[in-house]
Jmol script that loads the backbone (N, CA, C; Angstrom):
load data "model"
ATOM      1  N   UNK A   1      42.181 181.251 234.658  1.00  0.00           N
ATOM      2  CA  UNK A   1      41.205 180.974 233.631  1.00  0.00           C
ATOM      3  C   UNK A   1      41.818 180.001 232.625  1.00  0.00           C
ATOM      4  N   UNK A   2      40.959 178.949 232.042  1.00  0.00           N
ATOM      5  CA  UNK A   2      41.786 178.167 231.279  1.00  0.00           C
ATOM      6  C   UNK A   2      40.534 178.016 230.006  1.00  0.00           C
ATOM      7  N   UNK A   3      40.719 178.180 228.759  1.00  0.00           N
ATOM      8  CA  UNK A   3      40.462 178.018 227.715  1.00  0.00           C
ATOM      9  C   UNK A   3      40.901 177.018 226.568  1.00  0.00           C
ATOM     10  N   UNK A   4      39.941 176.293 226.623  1.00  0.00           N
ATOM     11  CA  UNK A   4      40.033 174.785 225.736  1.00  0.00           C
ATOM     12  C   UNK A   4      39.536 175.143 224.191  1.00  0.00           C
ATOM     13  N   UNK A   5      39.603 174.598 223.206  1.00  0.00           N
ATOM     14  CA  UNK A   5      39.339 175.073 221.628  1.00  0.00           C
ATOM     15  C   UNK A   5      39.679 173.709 221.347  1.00  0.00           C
ATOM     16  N   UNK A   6      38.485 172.868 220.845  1.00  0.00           N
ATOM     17  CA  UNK A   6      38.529 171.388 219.756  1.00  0.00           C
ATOM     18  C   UNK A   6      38.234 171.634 218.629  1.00  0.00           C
ATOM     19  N   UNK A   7      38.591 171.190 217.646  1.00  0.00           N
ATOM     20  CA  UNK A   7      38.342 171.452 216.263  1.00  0.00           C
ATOM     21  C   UNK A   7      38.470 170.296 215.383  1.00  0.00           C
ATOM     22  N   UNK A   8      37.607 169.688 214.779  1.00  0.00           N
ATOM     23  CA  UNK A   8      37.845 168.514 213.912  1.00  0.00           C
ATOM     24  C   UNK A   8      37.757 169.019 212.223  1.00  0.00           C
ATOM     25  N   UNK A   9      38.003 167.896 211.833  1.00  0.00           N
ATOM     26  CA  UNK A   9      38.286 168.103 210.038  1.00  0.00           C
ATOM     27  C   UNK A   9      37.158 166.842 209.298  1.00  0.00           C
ATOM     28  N   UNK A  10      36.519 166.450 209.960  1.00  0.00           N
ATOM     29  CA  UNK A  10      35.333 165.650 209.805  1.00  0.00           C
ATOM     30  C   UNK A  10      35.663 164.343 209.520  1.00  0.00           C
ATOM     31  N   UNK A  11      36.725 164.257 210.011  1.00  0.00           N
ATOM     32  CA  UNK A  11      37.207 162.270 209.703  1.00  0.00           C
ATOM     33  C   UNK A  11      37.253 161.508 210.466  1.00  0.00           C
ATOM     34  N   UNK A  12      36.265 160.776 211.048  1.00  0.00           N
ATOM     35  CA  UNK A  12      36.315 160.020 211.805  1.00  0.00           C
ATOM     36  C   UNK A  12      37.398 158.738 212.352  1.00  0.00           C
ATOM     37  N   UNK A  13      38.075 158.267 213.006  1.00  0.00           N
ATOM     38  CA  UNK A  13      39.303 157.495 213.418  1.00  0.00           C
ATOM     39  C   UNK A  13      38.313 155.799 213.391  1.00  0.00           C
ATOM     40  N   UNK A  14      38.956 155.159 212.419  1.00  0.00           N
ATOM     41  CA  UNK A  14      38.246 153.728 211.620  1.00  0.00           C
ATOM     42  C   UNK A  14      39.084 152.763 212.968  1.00  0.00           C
ATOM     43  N   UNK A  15      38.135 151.462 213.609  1.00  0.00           N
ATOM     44  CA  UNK A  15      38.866 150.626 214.857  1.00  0.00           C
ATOM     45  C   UNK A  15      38.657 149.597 213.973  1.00  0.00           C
ATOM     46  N   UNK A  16      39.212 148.497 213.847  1.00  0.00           N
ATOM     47  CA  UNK A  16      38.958 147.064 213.265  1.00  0.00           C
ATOM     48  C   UNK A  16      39.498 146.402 213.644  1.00  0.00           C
ATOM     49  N   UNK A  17      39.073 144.898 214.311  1.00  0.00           N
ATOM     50  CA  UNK A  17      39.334 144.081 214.818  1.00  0.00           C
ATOM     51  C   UNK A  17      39.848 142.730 214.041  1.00  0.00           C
ATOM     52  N   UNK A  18      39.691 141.750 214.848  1.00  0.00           N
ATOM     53  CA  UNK A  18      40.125 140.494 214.057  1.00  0.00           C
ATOM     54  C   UNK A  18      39.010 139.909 213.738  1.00  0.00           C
ATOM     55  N   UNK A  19      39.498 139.874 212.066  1.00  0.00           N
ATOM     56  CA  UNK A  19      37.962 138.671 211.862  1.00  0.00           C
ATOM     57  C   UNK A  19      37.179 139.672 211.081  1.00  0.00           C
ATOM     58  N   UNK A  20      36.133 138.924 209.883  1.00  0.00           N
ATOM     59  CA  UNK A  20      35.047 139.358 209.454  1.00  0.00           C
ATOM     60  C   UNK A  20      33.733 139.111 209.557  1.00  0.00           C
ATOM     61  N   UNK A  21      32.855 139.878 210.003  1.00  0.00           N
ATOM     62  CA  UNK A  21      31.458 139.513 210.758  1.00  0.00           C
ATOM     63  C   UNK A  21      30.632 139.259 208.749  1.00  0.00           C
ATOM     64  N   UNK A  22      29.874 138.102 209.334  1.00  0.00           N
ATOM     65  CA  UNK A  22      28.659 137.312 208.293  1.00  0.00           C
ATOM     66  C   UNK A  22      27.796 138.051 208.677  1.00  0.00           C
ATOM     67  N   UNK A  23      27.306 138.990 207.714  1.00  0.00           N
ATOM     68  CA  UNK A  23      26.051 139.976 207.883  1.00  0.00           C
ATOM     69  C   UNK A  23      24.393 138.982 207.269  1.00  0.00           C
ATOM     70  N   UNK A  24      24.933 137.555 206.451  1.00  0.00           N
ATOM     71  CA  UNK A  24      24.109 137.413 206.042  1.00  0.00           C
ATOM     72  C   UNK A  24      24.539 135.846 205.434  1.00  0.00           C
ATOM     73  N   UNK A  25      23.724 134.719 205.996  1.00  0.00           N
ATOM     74  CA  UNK A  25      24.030 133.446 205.465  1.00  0.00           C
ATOM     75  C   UNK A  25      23.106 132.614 203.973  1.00  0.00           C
ATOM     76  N   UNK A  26      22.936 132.584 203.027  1.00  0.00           N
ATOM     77  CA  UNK A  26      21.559 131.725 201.970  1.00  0.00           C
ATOM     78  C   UNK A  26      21.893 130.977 202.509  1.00  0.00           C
ATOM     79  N   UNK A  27      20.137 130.552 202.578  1.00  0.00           N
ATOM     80  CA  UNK A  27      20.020 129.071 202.750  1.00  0.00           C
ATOM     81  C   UNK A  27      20.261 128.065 201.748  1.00  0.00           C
ATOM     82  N   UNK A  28      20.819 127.050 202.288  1.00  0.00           N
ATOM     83  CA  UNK A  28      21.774 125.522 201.535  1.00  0.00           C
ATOM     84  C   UNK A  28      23.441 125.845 200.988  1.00  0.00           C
ATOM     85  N   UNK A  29      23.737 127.115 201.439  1.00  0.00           N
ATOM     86  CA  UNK A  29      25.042 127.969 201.261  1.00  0.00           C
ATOM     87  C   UNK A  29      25.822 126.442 201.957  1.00  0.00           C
ATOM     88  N   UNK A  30      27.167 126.599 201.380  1.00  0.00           N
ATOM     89  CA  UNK A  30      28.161 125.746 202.167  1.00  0.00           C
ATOM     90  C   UNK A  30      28.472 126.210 203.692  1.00  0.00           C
ATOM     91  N   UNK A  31      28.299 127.729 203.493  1.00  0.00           N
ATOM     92  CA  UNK A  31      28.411 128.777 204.890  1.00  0.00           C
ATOM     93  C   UNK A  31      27.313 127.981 206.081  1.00  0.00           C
ATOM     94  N   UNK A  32      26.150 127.985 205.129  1.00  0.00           N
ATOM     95  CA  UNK A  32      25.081 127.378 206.335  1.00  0.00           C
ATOM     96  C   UNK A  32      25.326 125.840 206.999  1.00  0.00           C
ATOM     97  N   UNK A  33      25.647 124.895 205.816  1.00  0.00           N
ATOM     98  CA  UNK A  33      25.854 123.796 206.241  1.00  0.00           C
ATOM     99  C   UNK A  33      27.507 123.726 207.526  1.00  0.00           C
ATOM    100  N   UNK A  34      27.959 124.477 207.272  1.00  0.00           N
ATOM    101  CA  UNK A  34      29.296 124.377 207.934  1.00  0.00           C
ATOM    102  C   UNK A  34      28.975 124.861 209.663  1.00  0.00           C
ATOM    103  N   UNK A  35      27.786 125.341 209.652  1.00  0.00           N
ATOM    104  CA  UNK A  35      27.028 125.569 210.887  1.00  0.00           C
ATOM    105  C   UNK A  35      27.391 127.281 211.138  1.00  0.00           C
ATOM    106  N   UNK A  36      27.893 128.086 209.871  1.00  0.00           N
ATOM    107  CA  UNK A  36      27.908 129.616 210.226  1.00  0.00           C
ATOM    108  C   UNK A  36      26.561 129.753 210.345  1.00  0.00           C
ATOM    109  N   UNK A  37      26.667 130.955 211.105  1.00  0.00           N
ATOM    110  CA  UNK A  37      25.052 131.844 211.142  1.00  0.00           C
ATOM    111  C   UNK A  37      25.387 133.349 210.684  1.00  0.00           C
ATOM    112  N   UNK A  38      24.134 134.393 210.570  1.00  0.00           N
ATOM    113  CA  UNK A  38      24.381 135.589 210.559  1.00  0.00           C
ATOM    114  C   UNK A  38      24.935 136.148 211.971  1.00  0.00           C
ATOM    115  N   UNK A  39      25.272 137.137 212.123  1.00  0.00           N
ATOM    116  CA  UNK A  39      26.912 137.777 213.038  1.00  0.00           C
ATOM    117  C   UNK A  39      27.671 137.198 213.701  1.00  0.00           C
ATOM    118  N   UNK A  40      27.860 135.609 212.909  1.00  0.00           N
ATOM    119  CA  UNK A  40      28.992 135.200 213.227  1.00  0.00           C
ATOM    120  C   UNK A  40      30.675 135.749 212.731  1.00  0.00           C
ATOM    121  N   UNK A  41      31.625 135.727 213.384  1.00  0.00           N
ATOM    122  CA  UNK A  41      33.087 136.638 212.798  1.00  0.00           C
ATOM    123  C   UNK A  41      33.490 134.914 212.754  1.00  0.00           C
ATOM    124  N   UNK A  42      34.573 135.059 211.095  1.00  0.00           N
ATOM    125  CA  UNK A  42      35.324 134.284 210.710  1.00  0.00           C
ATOM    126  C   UNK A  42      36.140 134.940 211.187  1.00  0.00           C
ATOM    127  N   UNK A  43      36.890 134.436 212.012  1.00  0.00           N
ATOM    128  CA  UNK A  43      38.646 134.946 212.372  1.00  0.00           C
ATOM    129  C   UNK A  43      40.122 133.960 211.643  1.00  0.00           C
ATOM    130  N   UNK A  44      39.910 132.934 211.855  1.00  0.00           N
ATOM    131  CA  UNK A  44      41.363 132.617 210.716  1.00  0.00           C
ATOM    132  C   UNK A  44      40.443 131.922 209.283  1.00  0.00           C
ATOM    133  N   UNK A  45      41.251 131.755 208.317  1.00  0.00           N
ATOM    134  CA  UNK A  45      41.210 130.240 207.200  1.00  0.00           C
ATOM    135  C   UNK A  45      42.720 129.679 206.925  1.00  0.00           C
ATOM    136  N   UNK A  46      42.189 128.352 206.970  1.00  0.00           N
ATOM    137  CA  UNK A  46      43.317 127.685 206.969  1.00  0.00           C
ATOM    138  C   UNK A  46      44.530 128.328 207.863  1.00  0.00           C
ATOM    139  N   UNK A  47      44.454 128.379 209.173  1.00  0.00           N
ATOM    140  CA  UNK A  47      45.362 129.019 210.358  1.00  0.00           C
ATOM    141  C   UNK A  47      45.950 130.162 210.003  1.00  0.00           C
ATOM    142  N   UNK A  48      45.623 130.826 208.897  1.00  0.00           N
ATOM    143  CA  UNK A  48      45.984 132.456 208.877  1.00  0.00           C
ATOM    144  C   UNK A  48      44.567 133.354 209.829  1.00  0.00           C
ATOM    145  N   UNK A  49      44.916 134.170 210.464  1.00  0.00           N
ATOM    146  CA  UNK A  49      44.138 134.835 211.380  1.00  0.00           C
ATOM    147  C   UNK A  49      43.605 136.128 210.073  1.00  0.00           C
ATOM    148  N   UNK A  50      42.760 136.645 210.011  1.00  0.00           N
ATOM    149  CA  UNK A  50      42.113 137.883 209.043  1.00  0.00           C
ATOM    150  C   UNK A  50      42.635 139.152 210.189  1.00  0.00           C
ATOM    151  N   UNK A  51      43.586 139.695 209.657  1.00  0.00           N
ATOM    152  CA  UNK A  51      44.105 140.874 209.708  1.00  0.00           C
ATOM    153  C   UNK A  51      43.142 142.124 210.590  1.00  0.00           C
ATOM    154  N   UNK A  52      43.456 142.902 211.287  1.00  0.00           N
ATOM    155  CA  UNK A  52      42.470 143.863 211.316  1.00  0.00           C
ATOM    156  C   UNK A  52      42.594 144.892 210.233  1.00  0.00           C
ATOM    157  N   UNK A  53      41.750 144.852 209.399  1.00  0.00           N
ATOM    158  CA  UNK A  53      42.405 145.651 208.159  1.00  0.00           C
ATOM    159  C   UNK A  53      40.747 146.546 207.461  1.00  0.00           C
ATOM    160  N   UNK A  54      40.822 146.995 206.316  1.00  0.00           N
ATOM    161  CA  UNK A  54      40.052 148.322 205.592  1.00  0.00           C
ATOM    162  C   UNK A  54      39.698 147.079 204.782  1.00  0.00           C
ATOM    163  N   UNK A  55      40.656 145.744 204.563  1.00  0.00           N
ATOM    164  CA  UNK A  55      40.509 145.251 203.413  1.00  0.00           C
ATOM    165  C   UNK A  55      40.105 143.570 203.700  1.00  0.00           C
ATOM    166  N   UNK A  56      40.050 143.778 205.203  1.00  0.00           N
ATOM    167  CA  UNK A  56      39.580 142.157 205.382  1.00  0.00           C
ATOM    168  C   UNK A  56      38.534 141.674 205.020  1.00  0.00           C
ATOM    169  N   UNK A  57      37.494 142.346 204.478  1.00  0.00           N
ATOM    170  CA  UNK A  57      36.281 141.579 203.901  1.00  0.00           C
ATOM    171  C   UNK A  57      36.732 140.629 202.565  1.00  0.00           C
ATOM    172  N   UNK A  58      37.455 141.800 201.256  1.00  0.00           N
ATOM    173  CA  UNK A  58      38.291 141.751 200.139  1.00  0.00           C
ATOM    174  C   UNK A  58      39.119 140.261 200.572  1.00  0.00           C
ATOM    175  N   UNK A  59      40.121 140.502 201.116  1.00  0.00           N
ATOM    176  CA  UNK A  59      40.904 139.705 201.812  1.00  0.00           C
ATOM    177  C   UNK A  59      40.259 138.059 201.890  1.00  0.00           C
ATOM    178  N   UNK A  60      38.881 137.962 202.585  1.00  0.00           N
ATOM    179  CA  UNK A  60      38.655 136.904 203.169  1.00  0.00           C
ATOM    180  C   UNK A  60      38.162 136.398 201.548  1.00  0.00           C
ATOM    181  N   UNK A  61      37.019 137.183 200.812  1.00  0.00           N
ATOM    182  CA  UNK A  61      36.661 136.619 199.792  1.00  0.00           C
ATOM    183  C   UNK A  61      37.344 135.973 198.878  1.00  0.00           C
ATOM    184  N   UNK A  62      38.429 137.019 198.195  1.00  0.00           N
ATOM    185  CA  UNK A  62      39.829 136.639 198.178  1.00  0.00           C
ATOM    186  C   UNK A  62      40.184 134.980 198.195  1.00  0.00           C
ATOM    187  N   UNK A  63      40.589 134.601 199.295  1.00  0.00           N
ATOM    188  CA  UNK A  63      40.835 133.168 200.175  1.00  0.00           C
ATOM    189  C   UNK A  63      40.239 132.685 199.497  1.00  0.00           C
ATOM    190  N   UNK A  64      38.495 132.732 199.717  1.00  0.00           N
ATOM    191  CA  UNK A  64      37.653 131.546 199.486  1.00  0.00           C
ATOM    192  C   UNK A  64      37.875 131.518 197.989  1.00  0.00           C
ATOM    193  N   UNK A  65      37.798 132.274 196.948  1.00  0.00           N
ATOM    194  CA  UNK A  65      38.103 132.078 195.963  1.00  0.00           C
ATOM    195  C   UNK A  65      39.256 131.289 195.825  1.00  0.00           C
ATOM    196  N   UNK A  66      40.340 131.606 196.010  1.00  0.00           N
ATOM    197  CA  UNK A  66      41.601 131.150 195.366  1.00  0.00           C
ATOM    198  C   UNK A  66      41.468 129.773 195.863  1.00  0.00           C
ATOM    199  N   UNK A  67      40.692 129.195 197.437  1.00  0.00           N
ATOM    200  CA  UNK A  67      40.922 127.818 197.666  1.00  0.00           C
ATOM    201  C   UNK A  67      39.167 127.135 197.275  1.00  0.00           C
ATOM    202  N   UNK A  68      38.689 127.576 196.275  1.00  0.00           N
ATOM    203  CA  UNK A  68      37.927 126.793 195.645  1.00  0.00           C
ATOM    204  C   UNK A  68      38.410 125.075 195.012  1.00  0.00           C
ATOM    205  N   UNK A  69      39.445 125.406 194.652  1.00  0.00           N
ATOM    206  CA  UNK A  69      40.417 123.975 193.981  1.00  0.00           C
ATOM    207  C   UNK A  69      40.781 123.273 195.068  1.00  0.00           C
ATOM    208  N   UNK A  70      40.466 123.640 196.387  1.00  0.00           N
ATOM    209  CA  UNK A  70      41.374 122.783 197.369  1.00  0.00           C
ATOM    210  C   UNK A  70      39.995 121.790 197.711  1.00  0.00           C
ATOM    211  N   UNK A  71      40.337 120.856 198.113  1.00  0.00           N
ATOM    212  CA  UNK A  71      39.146 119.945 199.001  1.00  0.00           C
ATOM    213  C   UNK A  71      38.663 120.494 200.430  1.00  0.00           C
ATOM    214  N   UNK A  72      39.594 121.011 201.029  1.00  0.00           N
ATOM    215  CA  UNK A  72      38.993 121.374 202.381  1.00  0.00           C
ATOM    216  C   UNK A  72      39.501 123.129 202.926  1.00  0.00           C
ATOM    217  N   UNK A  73      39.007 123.242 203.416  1.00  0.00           N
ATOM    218  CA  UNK A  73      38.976 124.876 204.301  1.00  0.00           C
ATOM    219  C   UNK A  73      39.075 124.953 205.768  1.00  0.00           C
ATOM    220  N   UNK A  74      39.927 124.925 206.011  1.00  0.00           N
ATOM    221  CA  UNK A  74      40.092 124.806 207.622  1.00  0.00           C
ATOM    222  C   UNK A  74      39.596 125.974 207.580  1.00  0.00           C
ATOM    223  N   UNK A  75      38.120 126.672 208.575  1.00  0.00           N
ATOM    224  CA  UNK A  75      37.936 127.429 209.025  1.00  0.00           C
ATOM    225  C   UNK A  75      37.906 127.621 210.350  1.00  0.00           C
ATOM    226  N   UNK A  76      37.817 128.622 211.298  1.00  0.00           N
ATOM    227  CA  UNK A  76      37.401 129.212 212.648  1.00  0.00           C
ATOM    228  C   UNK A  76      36.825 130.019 212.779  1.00  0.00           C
ATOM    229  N   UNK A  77      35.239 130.289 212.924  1.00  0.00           N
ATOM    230  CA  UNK A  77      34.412 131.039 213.037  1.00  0.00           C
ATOM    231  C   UNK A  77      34.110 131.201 214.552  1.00  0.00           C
ATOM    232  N   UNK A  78      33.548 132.102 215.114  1.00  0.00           N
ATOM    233  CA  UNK A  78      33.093 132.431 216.481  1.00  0.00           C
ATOM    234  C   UNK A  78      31.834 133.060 216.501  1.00  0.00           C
ATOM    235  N   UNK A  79      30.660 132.545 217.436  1.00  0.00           N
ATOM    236  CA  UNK A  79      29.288 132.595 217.302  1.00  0.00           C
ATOM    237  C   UNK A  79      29.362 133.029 219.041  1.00  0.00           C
ATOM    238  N   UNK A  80      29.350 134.301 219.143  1.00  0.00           N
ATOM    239  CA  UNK A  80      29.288 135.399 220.298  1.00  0.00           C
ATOM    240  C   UNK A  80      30.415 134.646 220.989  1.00  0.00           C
ATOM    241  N   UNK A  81      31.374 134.587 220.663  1.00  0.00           N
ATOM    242  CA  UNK A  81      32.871 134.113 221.377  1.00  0.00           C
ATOM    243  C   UNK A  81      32.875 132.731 220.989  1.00  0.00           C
ATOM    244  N   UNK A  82      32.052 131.892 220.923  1.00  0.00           N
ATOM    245  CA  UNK A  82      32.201 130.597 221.174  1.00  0.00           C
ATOM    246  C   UNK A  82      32.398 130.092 219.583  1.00  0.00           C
ATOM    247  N   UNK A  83      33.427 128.996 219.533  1.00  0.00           N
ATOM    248  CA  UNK A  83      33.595 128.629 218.348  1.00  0.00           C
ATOM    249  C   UNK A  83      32.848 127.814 217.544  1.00  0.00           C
ATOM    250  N   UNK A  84      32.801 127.840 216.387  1.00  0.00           N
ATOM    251  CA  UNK A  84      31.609 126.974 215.942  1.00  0.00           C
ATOM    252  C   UNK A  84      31.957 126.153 214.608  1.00  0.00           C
ATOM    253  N   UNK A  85      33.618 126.472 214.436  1.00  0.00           N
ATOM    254  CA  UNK A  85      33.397 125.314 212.746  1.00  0.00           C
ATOM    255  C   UNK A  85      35.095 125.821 212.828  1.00  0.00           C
TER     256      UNK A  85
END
end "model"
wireframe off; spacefill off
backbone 0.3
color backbone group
């Protein structure tokens, strides 16, 4: 006879990948013109890759802020795998 017993503590185990998914683009946004769409994932700026992290949303906003002063943004976005900017 074999007797199994699972028991959880109600915390679910968090997976995160690379990259932050665009839940949402305005229109005439620099986002739009740059050819993002909605659920597209930004995965690097400026050749740093976005972490799989709790804090990569923070993180990415972060970026765009601090390189407001710069002229350009090397981004890499992916539009269902395929790259797009």
């Amino acid at each position: 006879m074999c007797v199994l017993q699972v028991s959880t503590v109600g915390v679910t185990e968090s997976k995160f990948s690379t990259g932050v998914v665009i839940p949402q683009v305005f229109e005439g946004a620099v986002g739009q013109m740059a050819g993002i769409q909605e659920g597209d994932t930004i995965m690097k700026l400026n050749g740093r890759f976005l972490k799989p992290s709790m804090t990569a949303v923070n993180d990415l906003v972060n970026y765009i802020k601090c390189a407001l002063l710069q002229p350009f943004l090397d981004c890499t976005a992916c539009s269902h795998g395929v790259p797009v900017c």
